[in-house]
N, C-alpha and C positions, 0 to 999 in steps of 0.2 A: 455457268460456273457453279462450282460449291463454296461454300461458306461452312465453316467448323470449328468448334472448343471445345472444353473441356472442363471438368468441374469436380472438387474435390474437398475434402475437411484438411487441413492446415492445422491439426492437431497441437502445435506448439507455436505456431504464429509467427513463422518467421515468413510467411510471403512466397514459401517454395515448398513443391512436395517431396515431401522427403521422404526417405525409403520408409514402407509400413503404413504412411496415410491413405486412408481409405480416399475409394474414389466416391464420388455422388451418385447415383442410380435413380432412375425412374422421374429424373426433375424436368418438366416442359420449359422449353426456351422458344419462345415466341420471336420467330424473323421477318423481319418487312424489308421487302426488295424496292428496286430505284424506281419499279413502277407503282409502288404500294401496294403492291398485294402482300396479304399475310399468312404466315402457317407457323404451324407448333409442332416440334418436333421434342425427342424426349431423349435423356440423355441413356445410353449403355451401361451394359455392367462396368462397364470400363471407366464411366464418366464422359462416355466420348459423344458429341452429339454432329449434326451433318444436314446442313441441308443445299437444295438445289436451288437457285436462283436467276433473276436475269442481270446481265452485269449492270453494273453500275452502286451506288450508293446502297448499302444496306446494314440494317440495325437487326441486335440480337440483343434480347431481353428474355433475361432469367424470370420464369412466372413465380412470386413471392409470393402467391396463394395457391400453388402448389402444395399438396401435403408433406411433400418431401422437402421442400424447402427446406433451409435452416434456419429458423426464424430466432430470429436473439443476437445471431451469430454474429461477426463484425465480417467484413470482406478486406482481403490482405493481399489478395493479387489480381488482377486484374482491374477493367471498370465492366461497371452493370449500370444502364445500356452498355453496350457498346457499336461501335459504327465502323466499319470496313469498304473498301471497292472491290467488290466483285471482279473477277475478271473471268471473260469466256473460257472454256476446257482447261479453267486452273482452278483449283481448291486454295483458298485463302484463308489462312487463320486467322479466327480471332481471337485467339489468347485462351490463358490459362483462370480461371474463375474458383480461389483459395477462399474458406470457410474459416472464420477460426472464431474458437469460445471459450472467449477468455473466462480468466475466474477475478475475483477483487480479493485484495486484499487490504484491511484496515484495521485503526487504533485511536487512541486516545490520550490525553497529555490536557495532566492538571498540576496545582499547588497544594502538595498535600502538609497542608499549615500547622497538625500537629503531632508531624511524622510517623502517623501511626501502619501505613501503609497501606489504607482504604480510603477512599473519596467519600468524605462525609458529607452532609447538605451544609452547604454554604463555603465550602472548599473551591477556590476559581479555579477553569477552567484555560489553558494555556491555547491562547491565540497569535494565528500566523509566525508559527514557527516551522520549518522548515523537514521534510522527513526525505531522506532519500532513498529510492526504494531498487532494489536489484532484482530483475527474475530469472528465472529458469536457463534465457538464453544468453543472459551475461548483461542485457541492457539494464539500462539505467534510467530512474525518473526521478521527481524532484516533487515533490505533492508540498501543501502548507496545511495545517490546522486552521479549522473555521473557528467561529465565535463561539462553538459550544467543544471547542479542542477536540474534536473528531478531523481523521486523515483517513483517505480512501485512495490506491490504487488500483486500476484496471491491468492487470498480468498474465502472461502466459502460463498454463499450471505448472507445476516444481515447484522445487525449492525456491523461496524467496526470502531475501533480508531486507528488513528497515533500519535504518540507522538516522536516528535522532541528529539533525547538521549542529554541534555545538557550537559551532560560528556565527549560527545566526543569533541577528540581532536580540530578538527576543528571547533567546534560549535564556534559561537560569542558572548563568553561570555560579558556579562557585555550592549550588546547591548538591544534597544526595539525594540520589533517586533510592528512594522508599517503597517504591513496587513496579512491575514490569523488567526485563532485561534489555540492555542498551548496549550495541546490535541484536536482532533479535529474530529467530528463523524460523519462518512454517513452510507447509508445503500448500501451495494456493491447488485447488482443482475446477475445474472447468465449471461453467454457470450456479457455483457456492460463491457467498462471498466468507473469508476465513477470517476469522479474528485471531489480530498478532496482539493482542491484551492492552493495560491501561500504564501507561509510564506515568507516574507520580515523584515529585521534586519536591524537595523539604529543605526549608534556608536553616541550616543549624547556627543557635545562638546561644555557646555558654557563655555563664554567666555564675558568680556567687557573693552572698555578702558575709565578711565576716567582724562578729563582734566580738570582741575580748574586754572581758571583767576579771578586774584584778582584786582580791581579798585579802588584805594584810592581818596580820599574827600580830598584835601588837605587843609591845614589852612594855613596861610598866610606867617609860618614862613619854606612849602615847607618840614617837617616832619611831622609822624603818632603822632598826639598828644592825647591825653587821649576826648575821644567825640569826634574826629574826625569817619569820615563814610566809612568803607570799604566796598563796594559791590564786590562779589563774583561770578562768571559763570561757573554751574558745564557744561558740556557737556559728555553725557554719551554715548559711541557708542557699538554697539551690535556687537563682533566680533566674534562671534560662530557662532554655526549652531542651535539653536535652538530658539524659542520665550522667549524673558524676558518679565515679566510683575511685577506689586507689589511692585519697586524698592523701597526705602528708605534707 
C-alpha cells in the first residue's frame, strides 16, 4: 500500500490552508512500516509527499533537522509523528501537516504617581491585571500582567487589539491613564514580537487650602462701624496633585 501527506505554512494560523498559502517543498519525512523498516521520502513542489509500504501499522515523522524545516514555527494542523494502517493496493492518508509563525504581541501597565505621563524609577508596576487580546482572525485571548507589569501575547500577524479588562480586580479604577491608548491597535507580523506601548494610571487628588485675613479701616472710636472699610486676603494653596485653574 501507500501512505501520504502533505505539508504546508499556515500563514494566518488558522489550522487550514487557505487559498495563497504556500506549500512546503524539499522537507524529508521519515516512514517506518509495521515491519520496521525505514525510508525518507521528500515532500513536492506541491507539498505532497508518498510513500510505499507493507500493510499494517506505520509512522510518518516530519525530519526537524531538515533545512527546510520550519523551525520556530508552531504546528496548527495535524500531529508530528503521526501513525496510520496501511492498507494493500490503497493509498492512505495521513493528513495535512499546517506551519504557522506566529508574531507576539506585548505591553506594559504601571502607576504613574505623578501624572506626568512617564514611568519614573520608583513608580510601581501594575500586577495581574487582565489584558484581552483580539488578532487578526477574530480570536480572542485573555493574558495577565506579571510582577514587573509586563503582558505578552502569542498571535496570528494582522491587525490586533488589546484592551485593558477594567473589571478586573486589580484594575485602577476611577484612575486616568496618563500615557498609552486604552483599546489599542498594531499590526503584529510573523516571528517579531511588536510593542503595543506603556499604559500608565494616575489616581487624581484635588485638593486646596484656603485662608482668609481680614483687615479692618478703623474709625476713630476703634469699632467696625457702618462705612467703615474691611479689606480681605484670600490666599488660595494648591494641595493636590493636580493643576487648578478657573478659580472663583
Amino acid at each position: 500500500g501507500t501512505v501520504s501527506g502533505h505539508l504546508y505554512l499556515d500563514t494566518d494560523g488558522d489550522g487550514v490552508q487557505d487559498e495563497g498559502e504556500p506549500d512546503l517543498e524539499n522537507v524529508d519525512v521519515v516512514v517506518t512500516d509495521s515491519n520496521g523498516d525505514t525510508q525518507t521520502v521528500t515532500t513536492n513542489s506541491d507539498g505532497d509527499w508518498s510513500a510505499t509500504v507493507a500493510p499494517g501499522e506505520t509512522t510518518a515523522d516530519v525530519d526537524e533537522n531538515d533545512p527546510q524545516y520550519p523551525t520556530g514555527f508552531t504546528q496548527t494542523e495535524g500531529d508530528d509523528p503521526t501513525t496510520v494502517t496501511a492498507v494493500a493496493g490503497t493509498d492512505v492518508d495521513a493528513g495535512n501537516d499546517g506551519y504557522f509563525n506566529p508574531g507576539t504581541v506585548s505591553g506594559h501597565l504601571y502607576l504613574d504617581t505623578d501624572g506626568d505621563g512617564v514611568q519614573d524609577e520608583g513608580e510601581p508596576d501594575l500586577e495581574n491585571v487582565d489584558v484581552v487580546v483580539t488578532d487578526s482572525n477574530g480570536d480572542t485571548q485573555t493574558v495577565t500582567t506579571n510582577s514587573d507589569g509586563d503582558w505578552s501575547a502569542t498571535v496570528a500577524p494582522g491587525e490586533t487589539t488589546a484592551d485593558v479588562d477594567e473589571n478586573d480586580p486589580q484594575y485602577p479604577t476611577g484612575f486616568t491613564q496618563t500615557e498609552g491608548d486604552d483599546p489599542t491597535t498594531v499590526t503584529a507580523v510573523a516571528g517579531t514580537d511588536v510593542d503595543a506601548g506603556n499604559d500608565g494610571y494616575f489616581n487624581p487628588n484635588p485638593d486646596i487650602e484656603l485662608v482668609k485675613t481680614g483687615t479692618l479701616d478703623l474709625g476713630e472710636n476703634g469699632v467696625a462701624n457702618p462705612g467703615d472699610v474691611i479689606n480681605y486676603e484670600f490666599k488660595v494653596t494648591n494641595t493636590g496633585n493636580v493643576t487648578l485653574d478657573t478659580l472663583s
